[in-house]
Structure formats: C-alpha cells, structure tokens
N, C-alpha and C positions, 0 to 999 in steps of 0.2 A: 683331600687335596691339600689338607696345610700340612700335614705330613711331608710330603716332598715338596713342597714348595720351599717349607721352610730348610728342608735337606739343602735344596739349590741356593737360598740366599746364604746360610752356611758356609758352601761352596765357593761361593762370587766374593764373598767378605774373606776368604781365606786365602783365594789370588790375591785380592785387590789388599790385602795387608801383607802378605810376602812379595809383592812384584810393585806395590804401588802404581799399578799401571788399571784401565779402567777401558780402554777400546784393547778389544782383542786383536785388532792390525799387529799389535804391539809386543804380542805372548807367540806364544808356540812353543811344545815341546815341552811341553809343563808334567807329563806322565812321568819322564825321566829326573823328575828334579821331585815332586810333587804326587808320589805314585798313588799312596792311601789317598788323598783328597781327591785325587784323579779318579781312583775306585767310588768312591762313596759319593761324587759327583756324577758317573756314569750310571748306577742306579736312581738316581734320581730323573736323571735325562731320560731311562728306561720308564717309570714309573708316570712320568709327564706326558709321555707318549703313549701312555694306555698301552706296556707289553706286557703281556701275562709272565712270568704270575703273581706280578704287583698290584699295587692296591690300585692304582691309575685306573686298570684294565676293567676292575673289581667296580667300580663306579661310573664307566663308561658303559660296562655293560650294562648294571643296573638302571641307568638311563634311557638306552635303547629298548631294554625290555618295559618300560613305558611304555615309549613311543610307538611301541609295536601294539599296544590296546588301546591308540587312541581311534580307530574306527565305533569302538565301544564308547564314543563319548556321545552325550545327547545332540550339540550342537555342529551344523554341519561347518561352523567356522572353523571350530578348532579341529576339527577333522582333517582340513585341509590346512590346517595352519601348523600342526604337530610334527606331520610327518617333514614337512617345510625344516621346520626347526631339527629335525634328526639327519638333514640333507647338509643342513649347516652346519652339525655340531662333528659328523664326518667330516667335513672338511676343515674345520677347527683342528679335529687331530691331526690330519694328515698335512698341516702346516705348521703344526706344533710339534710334531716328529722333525719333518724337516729344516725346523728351527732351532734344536737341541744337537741335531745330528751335525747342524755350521757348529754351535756352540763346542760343542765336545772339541770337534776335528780342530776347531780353527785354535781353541787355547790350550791342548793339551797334546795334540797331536802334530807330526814334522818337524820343524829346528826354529828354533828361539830365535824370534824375530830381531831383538832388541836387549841390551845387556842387561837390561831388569829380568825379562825372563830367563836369561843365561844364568842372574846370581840367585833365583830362586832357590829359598830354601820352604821346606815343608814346613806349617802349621804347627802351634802346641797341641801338646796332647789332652789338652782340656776339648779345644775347637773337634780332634781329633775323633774323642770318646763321643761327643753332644753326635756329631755328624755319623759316625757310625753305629748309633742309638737309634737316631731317625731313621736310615738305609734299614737295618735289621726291624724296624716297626712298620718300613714298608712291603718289605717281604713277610709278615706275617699277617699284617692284616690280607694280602692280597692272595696269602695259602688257607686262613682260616677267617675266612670273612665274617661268617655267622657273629663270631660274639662281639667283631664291633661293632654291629648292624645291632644287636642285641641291648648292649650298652650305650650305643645311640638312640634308644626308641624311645625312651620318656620326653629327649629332649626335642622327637619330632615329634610326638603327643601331644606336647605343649605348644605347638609352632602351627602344627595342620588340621590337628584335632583327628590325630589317623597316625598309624605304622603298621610297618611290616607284620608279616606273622612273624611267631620265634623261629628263629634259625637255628639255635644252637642244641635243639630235639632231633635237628632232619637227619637222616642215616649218613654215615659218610662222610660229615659235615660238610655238606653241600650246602649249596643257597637253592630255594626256592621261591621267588619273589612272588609270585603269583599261585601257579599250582603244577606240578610235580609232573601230570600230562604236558603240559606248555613248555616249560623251558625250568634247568635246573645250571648251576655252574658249581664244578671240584674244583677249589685253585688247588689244594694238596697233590690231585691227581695230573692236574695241569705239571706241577712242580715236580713229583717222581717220574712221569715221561718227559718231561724234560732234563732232569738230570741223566737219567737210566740213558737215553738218546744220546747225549754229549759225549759219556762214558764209553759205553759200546760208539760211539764216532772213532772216539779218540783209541779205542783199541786197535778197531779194525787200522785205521791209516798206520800205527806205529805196527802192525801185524803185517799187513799186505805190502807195503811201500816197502821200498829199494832203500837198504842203509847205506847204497852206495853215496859219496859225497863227492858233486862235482861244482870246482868253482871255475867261474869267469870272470870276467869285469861288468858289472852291472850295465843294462842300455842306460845311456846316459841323453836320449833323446838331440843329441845334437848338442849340450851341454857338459863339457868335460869339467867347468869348476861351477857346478851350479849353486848359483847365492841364495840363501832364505825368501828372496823378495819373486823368487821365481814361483813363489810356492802359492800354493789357492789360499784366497783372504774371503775375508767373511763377505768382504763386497761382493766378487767373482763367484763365489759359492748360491749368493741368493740371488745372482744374476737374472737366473730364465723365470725366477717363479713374482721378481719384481717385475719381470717385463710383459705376465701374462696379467699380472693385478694392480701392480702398480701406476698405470697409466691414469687406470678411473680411482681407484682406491684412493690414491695417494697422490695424484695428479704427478709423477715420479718423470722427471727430464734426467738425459745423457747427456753430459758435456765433455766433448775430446778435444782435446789442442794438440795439436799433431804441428810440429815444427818444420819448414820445408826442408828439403836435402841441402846439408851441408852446416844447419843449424845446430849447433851442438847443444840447448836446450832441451831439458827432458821432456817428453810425451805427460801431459797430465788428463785424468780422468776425473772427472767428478758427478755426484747423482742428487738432486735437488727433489728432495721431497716436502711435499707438504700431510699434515697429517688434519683430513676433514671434520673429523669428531674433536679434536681439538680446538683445530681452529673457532669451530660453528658454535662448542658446547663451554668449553675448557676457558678458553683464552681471555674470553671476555671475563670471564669470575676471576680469572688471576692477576686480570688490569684492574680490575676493580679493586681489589685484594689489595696488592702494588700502591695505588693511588691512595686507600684511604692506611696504606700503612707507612706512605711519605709525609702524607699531613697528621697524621699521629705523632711522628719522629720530632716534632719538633716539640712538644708536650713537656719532653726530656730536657729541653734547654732553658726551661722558662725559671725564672727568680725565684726566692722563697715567695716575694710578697704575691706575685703572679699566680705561684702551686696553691699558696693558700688561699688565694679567693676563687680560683677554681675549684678547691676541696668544699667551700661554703657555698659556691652558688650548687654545686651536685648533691650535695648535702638539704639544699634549701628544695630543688628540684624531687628529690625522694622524699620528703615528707609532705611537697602536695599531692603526689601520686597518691601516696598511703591515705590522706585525706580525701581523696575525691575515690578510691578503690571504694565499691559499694561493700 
C-alpha cells in the first residue's frame, strides 16, 4: 500500500506545484498539459482500486483469502465477525474505486476549468523519474508478488510471530498463500492475457472496422457553445453515492437557492457535511492541542529575567523528580 500511495501523493504534489490550485472544481484537462503525471497518476488510481495486475489487487486478494478460513477459527465471534469485516473491506474498495475514478476524471479529464489549469505545465523530471519508479514497482510487485511477500517475511516474523510459506519456489511464480488445492494467484499470467487481450482487441477493430471516415458536427445536447462549467465536478460526480451514505454517515444536507423568475441572480448549490469520527474522536484532541498551544505562545514573549527564572524553577523541578525517582 505505500507503494502507490505514495505514487498518488507524488501525483497530488505535482498538480498542486504546477497549477497551485488544491480543489479539483478548479483543474480539468490536465492529461493534455500534464500527460506523464496524468499516466503515472492513473496507475496508481488503478492499483488503489485493487485492479489486477497491480500490487493493489495482490493484497486485496491476499486479504480475502484470510477471510475466506475464518470459519476455521476457534471462536464463534470471530467467525461471525470476519467475514463482517470482508463485507466491509469490499465495499471499501468499491468506494475507493469510485473515488479515484472522480479523482482522475474530474483533474485530468474534459477542459480546464480555470486559467491555472489552462497554464499548466508538466513536473520536473526528477518528480518525473521518483513517480514513474513507484508506477513500474507497482506493476511488478503485482506480476511477481512472490519475492515481496518473500522479503517481507522476516519483518512479519518479528511482528506476528508467523509468515507465509516461501513463494518464490512455487512453479510459475505463483502465490500460494495457504495450499495449492485452495486457491493460488499468477499476476504474470493475469499480466500476458491481458496484454495478449488488448493486442488482438486492438487488431481485430483496426482489421474488421470500416476505414471509411465520416464527419458531422458533434451532438451538442442542446448546447452549441458549451462552457467548462457545464461539465461534471467532483461534487455532481459523488452525487448519488453521498446521497445513499451521506445522510447517516456524514449527517450530509442539500442546500439550493433557486432565484424566482425574472431574478437574474445565479442558482447556488451547496452540501453541508459533517464528518462523525471526527467530530466525536479528532476534534476534541485538536482543541485541546490549539488551547494548550495558545497558552504556550506566549512563553515566546516573556523577558530575559522572566525566561530565566522559568529555566531555574524547571531546572529546580528536575532535580526533585530525580531525587525522589527510587
């Protein structure tokens, strides 16, 4: 996972220092200004969304294939609590797909919302090499998984008191996490039918299809000068899936102002979210934080005579501790 994680913060730091801009409302079309990042950004989106045959997929798998022998556990809690947890970690993915798939579309994809993304220019090519280092260590671990599982094992030795068997003996360099009847995974072979697949795709359609060329004017949906703002945002994009979760999740309100007829004020939209684990776990640590680092601030303004009788009474305070330390 820090393999492309770290590819996407790569990514995120290399708009956000060519475009200076940090809400994607603001990007679009970033592919045509921004192609390599755009590339090396999209395998990461790939790989965060567990698609084969990235390393994402590679540990997503390996996960489920746990949870698939947890009837084999002693306790009937975790029995019923495992598979709970494999119910949730599916749908984890499939809202972290659809959360990468805004991401992509909405900064990289259609017409540049804002003249920052208009003056975009591409990354150095230091940022350049670092991020297509990552990308390529994500497609290998996730075609030859074995030897990182392999050179991962001591440090899960140390941690569980338990690892895998060796992978990097099994034929075919497969994974076998458990045993060889149960379940095995090829990313290499994942990896050549998927190339070999695209290839013959891509024959056949330039083989069979008509080289004839015919143009028209594009459907312009009732829109003959359509402006970038017509265009899906990241809001409109997580639309249906805040409104199936967001309600309890996120206690998430719609607010429209809709202007009456003949009011030439614009239509405004806006979505008020609260976020619960925050609020309940976060917020209070970070007022707390905040308060006692207001009253610290002032520590900085105090006299010489004031700093040094504070250095002596903490001074005086540490050598009783030390004295009463048994």
């Amino acid at each position: 996972h820090s393999v492309f994680k770290s590819l996407l913060f790569f990514g995120a730091g290399a708009v956000l220092t060519s475009t200076g801009e940090r809400d994607m409302e603001h990007l679009g079309g970033l592919i045509h200004r921004m192609p390599q990042t755009a590339f090396v950004f999209l395998v990461g989106c790939a790989a965060i969304s567990a698609l084969p045959p990235l390393n994402g997929f590679v540990s997503e798998w390996l996960t489920f294939q746990a949870i698939l022998v947890s009837p084999q556990l002693p306790s009937w809690g975790l029995k019923l609590l495992v598979p709970a947890v494999g119910a949730l970690l599916a749908l984890s993915a499939t809202l972290a797909a659809a959360c990468f798939v805004k991401a992509f579309g909405v900064t990289f994809l259609g017409r540049t919302r804002t003249p920052a993304a208009e003056n975009a220019r591409e990354t150095d090519r230091f940022s350049l090499a670092a991020m297509f280092f990552l990308a390529a260590l994500c497609l290998v671990a996730g075609i030859l998984p074995g030897f990182f599982i392999d050179a991962l094992a001591p440090v899960m030795q140390a941690l569980v008191g338990d690892r895998m068997p060796v992978q990097s003996n099994v034929d075919w360099l497969s994974i076998v996490p458990i045993a060889e009847s149960r379940s095995s995974y090829n990313g290499l072979l994942v990896f050549v039918f998927m190339v070999l697949s695209g290839v013959l795709a891509a024959w056949a359609i330039h083989r069979l299809a008509s080289d004839k060329l015919r143009r028209a004017p594009a459907w312009d949906c009732g829109y003959p000068e359509a402006s970038p703002a017509t265009q899906y945002t990241a809001s409109s994009f997580a639309q249906p899936i805040r409104r199936v979760f967001g309600s309890v999740m996120f206690r998430a309100r719609e607010h429209v102002e809709m202007p009456s007829p003949g009011d030439a004020r614009p239509a405004r939209f806006s979505v008020e979210l609260h976020d619960l684990v925050w609020d309940a776990l976060y917020a209070p640590i970070a007022g707390g934080v905040g308060f006692a680092a207001d009253k610290l601030n002032h520590l900085q303004f105090l006299t010489i005579r004031q700093f040094l009788s504070l250095v002596f009474a903490a001074l005086v305070l540490l050598l009783l501790v030390l004295a009463i330390w048994p």
